[in-house]
C-alpha positions as a Markdown table, in Angstrom:
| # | Residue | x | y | z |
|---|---|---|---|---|
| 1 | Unk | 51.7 | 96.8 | 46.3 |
| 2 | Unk | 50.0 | 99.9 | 44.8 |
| 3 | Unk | 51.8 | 99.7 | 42.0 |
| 4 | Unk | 51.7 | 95.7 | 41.3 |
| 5 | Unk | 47.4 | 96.4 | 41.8 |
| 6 | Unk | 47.4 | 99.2 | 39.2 |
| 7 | Unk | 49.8 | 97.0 | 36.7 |
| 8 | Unk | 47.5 | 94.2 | 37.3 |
| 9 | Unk | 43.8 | 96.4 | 36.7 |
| 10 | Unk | 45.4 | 97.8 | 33.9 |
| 11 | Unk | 46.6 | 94.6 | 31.8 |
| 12 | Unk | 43.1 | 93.3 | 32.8 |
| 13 | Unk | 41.4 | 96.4 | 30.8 |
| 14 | Unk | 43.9 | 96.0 | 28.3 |
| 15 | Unk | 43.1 | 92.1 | 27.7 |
| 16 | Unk | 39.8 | 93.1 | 27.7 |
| 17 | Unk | 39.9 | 95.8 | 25.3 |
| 18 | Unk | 41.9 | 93.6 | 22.7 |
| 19 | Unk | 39.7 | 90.7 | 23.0 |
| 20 | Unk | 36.4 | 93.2 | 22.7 |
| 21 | Unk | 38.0 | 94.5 | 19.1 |
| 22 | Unk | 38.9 | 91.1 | 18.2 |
| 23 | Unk | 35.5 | 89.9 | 18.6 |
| 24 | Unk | 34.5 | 93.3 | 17.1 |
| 25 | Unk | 36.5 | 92.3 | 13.9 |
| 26 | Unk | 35.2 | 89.1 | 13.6 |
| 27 | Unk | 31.8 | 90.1 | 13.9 |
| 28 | Unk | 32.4 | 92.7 | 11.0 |
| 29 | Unk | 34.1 | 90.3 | 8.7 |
| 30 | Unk | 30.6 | 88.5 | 9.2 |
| 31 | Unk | 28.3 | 91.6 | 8.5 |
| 32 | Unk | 27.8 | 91.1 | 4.8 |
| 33 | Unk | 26.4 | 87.7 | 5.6 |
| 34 | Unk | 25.1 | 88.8 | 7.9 |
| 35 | Unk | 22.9 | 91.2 | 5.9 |
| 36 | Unk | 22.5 | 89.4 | 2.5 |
| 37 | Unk | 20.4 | 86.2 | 2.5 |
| 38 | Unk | 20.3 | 84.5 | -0.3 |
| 39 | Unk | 17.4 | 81.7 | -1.1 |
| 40 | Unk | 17.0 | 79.1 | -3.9 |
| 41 | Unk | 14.1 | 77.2 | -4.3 |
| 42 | Unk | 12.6 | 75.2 | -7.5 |
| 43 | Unk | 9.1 | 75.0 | -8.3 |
| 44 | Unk | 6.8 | 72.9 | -10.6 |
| 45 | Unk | 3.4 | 73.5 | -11.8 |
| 46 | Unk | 1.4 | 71.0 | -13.8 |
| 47 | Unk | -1.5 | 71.5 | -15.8 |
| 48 | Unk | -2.6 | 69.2 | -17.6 |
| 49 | Unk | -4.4 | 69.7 | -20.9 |
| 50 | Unk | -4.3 | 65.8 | -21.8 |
| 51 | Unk | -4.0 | 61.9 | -21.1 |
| 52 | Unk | -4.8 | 59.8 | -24.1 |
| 53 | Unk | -4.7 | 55.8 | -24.0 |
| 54 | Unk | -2.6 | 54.5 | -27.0 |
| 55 | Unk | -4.8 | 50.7 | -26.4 |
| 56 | Unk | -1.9 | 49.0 | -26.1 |
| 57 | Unk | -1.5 | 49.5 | -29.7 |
| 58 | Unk | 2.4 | 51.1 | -30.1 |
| 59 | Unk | 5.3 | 49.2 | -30.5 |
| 60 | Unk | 8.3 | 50.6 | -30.2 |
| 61 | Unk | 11.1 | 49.8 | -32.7 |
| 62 | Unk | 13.9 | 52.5 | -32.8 |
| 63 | Unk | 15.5 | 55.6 | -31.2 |
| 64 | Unk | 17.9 | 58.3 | -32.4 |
| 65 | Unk | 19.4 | 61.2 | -30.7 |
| 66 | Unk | 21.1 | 64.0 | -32.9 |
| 67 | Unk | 22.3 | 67.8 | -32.2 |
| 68 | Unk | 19.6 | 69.7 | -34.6 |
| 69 | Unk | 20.1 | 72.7 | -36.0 |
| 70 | Unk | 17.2 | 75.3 | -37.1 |
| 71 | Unk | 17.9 | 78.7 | -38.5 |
| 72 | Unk | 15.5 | 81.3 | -39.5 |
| 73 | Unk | 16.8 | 84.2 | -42.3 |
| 74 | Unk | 14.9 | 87.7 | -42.5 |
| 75 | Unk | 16.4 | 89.5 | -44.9 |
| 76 | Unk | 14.5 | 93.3 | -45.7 |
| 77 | Unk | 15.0 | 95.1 | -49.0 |
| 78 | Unk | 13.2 | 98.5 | -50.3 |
| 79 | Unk | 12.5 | 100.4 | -53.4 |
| 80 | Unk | 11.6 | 97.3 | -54.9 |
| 81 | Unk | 14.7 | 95.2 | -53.9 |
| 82 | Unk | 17.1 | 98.2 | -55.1 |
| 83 | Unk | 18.2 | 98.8 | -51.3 |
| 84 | Unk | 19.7 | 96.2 | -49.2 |
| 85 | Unk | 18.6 | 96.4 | -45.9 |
| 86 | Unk | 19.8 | 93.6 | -44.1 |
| 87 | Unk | 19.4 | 90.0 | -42.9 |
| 88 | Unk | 18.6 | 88.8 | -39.3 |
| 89 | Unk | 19.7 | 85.5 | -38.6 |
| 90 | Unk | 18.4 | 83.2 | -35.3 |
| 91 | Unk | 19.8 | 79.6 | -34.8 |
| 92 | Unk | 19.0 | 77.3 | -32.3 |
| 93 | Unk | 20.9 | 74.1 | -31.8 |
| 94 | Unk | 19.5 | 71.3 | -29.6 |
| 95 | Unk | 20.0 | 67.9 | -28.8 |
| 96 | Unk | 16.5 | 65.9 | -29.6 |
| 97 | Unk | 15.8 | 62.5 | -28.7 |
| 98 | Unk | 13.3 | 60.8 | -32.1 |
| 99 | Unk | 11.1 | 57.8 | -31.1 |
| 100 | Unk | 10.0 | 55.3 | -33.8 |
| 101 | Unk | 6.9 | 53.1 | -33.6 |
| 102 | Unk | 4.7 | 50.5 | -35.5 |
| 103 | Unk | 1.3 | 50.0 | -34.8 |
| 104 | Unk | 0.1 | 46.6 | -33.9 |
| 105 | Unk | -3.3 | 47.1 | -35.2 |
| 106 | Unk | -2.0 | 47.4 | -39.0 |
| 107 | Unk | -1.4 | 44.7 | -41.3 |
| 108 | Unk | 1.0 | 42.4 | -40.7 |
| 109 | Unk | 1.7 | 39.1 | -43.7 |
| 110 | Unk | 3.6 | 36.2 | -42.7 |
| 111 | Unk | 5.0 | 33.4 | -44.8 |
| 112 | Unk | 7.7 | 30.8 | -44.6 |
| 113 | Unk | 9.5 | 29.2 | -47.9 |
| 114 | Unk | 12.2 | 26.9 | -47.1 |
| 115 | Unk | 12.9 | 28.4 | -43.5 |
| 116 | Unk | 12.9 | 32.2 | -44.4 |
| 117 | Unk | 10.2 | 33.4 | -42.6 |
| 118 | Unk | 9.1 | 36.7 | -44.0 |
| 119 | Unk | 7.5 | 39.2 | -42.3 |
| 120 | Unk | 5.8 | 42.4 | -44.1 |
| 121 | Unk | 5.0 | 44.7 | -41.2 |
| 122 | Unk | 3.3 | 47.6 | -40.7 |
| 123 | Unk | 4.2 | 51.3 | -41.4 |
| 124 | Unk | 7.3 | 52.6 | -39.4 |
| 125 | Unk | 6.2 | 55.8 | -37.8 |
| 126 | Unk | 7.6 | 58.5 | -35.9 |
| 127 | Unk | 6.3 | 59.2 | -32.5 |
| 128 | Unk | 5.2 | 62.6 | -31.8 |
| 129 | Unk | 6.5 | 65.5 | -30.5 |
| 130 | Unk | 10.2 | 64.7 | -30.6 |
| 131 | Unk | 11.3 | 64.9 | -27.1 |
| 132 | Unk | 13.6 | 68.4 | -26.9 |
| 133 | Unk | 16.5 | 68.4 | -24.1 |
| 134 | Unk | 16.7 | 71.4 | -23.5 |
| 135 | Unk | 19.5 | 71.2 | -21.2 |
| 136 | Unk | 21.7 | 71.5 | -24.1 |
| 137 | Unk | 19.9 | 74.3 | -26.2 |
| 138 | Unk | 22.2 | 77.0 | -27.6 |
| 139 | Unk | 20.7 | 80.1 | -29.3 |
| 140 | Unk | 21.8 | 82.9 | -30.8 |
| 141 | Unk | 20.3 | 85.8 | -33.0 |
| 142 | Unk | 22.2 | 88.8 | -34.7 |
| 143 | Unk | 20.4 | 91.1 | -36.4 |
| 144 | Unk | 21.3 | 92.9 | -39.8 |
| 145 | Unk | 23.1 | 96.4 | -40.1 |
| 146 | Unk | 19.5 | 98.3 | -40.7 |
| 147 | Unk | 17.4 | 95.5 | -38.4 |
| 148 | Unk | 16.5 | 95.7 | -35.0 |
| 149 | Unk | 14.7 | 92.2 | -35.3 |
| 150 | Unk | 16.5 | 90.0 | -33.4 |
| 151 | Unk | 15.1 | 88.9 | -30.8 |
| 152 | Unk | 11.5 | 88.9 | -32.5 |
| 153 | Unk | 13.3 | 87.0 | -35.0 |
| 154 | Unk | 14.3 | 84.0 | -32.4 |
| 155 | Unk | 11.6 | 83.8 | -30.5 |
| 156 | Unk | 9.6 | 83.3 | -34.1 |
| 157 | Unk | 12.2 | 80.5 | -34.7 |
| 158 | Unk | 11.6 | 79.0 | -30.9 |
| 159 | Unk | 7.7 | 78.9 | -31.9 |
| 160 | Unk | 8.4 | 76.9 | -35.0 |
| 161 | Unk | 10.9 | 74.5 | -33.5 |
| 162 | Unk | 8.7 | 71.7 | -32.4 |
| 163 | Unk | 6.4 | 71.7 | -35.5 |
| 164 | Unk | 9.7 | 72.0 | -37.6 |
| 165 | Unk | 11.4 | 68.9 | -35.7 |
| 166 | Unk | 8.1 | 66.8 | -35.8 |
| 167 | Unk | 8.4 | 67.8 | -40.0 |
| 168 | Unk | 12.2 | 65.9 | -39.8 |
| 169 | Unk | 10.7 | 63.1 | -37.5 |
| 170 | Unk | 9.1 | 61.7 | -40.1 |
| 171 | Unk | 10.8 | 62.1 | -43.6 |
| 172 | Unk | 13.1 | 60.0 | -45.2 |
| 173 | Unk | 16.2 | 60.8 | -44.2 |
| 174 | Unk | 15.4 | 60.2 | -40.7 |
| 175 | Unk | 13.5 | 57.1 | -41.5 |
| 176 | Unk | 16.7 | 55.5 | -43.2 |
| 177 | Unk | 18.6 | 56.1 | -40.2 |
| 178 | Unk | 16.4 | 54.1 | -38.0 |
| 179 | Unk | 15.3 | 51.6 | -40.3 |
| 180 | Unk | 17.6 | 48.7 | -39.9 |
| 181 | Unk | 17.6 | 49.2 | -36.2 |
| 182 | Unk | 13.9 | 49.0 | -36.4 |
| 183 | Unk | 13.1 | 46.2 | -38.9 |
| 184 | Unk | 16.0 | 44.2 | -36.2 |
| 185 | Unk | 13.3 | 45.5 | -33.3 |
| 186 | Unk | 10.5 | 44.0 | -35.5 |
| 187 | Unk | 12.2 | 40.6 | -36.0 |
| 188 | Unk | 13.0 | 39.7 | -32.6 |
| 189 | Unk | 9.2 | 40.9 | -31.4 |
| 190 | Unk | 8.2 | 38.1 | -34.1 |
| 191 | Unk | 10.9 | 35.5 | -32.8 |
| 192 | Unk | 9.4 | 36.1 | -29.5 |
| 193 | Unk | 6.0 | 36.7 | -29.5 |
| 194 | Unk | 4.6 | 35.1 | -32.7 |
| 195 | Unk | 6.6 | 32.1 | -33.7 |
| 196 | Unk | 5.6 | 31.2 | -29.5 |
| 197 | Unk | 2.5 | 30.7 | -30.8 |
| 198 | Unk | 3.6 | 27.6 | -33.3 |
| 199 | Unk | 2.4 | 30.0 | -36.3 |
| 200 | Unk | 4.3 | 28.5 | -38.4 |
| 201 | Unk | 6.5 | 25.9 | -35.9 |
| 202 | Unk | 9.4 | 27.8 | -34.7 |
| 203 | Unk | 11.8 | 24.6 | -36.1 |
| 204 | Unk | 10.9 | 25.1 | -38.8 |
| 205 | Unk | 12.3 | 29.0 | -39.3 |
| 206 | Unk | 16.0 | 29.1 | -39.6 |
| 207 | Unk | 15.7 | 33.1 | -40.3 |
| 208 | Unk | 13.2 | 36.0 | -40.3 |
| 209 | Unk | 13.4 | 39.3 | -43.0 |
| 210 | Unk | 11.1 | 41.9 | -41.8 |
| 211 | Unk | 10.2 | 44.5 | -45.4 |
| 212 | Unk | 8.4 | 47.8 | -44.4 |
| 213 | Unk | 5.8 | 48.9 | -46.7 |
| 214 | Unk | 7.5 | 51.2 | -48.3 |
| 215 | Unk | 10.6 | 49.1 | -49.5 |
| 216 | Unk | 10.2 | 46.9 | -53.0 |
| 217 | Unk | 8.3 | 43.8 | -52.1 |
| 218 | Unk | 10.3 | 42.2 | -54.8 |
| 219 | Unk | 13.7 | 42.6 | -57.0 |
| 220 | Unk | 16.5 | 41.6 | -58.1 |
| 221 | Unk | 18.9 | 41.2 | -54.9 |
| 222 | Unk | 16.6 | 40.1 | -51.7 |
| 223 | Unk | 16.9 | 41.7 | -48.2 |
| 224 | Unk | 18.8 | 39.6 | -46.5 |
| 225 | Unk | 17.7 | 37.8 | -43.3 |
| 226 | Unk | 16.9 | 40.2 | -40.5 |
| 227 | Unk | 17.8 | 37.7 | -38.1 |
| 228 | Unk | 18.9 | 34.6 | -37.7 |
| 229 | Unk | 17.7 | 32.2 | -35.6 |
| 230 | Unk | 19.6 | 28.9 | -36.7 |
């Protein structure tokens, strides 16, 4: 019996011991959780600098989305361009989102010859600032062998990009792409919310053309219809 008591006390300490540094070994696996806490939070702050009303005076006519590409060159030269010093190049290559508008308030010129309705609206115009999505921004800036400009050199080109991209908004390449999409924007507005009006009687208008000021009000090949409505 003395010997089953001590058999039995010491497979007691024993289970205990093992289960202790089990528990012990767990609770180190844990320990660099333990210690680190790691906490992500978002913020926003808002100030706002300023609200303007457009008067219910924008329509608008057109989107586009394109991957834009900006690049800034600094090349440096010395001894009056006898020594080459190098050329620091930035890029930046976003996705931007261009908005096109007309403004009700313009001129608008309506006339109808043998069911053509046609429509001479007002100025297509881009709306302002482009909207930026940053989400897909890429940059990148290497400097020249004798520069150490580069990243004065891209943040330069960041400062210039939404100036630069309002600049593109509005020339004529970027027009051209939006203009038939537009002047199709244009013609159903007049479909829907003119021609309502019985000016002139919509049975009588089997199509509208919609011409922008700055296309040829005449020539020798006419627009054809914008849209047809029978």
């Amino acid at each position: 019996m003395g010997l089953l008591f001590l058999f039995l006390i010491f497979a007691g300490l024993a289970f205990f011991f093992f289960s202790t540094l089990k528990e012990a070994a767990a609770w180190l696996s844990e320990l660099p959780t333990r210690l680190v806490q790691q906490e992500i939070s978002t913020t926003f702050r808002q100030s706002i600098t300023k609200i303007a009303s457009t008067k219910g005076d924008i329509l608008e006519v057109a989107t586009m989305q394109t991957d834009e590409t900006v690049t800034k060159f600094d090349m440096k030269s010395a001894f009056n361009q006898a020594v080459y010093l190098g050329t620091t190049v930035s890029e930046i290559r976003t996705p931007v989102v261009y908005r096109y508008h007309i403004k009700l308030s313009d001129p608008w010129q309506l006339s109808l010859d043998e069911g053509v309705c046609t429509v001479r609206g007002p100025t297509l115009r881009p709306t302002l600032p482009p909207a930026i999505r940053t989400e897909g921004m890429e940059k990148k800036s290497e400097a020249g062998w004798l520069r150490f400009n580069a990243a004065e050199n891209l943040a330069a080109l960041e400062k210039e990009l939404t100036p630069t991209l309002e600049k593109r908004a509005g020339n004529k390449a970027h027009l051209d792409l939006v203009r038939e999409a537009a002047r199709k924007s244009v013609a159903e507005f007049v479909k829907v919310w003119l021609l309502k009006e019985g000016k002139p009687p919509q049975e009588d208008v089997r199509s509208i053309t919609v011409i922008f000021p700055d296309e040829p009000q005449t020539g020798p090949v006419p627009l054809p219809p914008t849209l047809q409505i029978q």
